[in-house]
Phi, psi and omega in degrees: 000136180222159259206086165255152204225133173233194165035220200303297185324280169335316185296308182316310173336283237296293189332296197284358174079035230218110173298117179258167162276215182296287193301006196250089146321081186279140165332143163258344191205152168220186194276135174340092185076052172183176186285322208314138120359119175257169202289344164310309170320306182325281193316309189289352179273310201289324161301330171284298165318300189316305160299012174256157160283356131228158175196133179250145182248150166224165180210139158267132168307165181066013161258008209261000000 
């Protein structure tokens, strides 16, 4: 199962440095002055979908 992660959760990852394993998949880039995914990420997320036999969203509240 692999685990793409965006927005306030991602930015946090990123600040506190905080090591996931192998399935967990951090923003590489984002759009100027926002939470968003910039187009590498995109690309490397479009791929990852593409290659799954299932995919789900989940959000934690209060992280939006």
């Amino acid at each position: 199962m692999l685990f793409l992660v965006g927005g306030r959760v991602a930015v946090e990852a990123q600040e506190k440095k905080i090591a996931f394993k192998n399935n967990v998949v951090l923003p590489e880039d984002y759009i100027d002055g926002t939470l968003d995914i910039g187009p590498k990420t995109t690309e490397k997320y479009k791929m990852a979908i593409s290659a799954a036999s299932f995919s789900g969203l989940e959000r934690p509240d209060g992280k939006i």
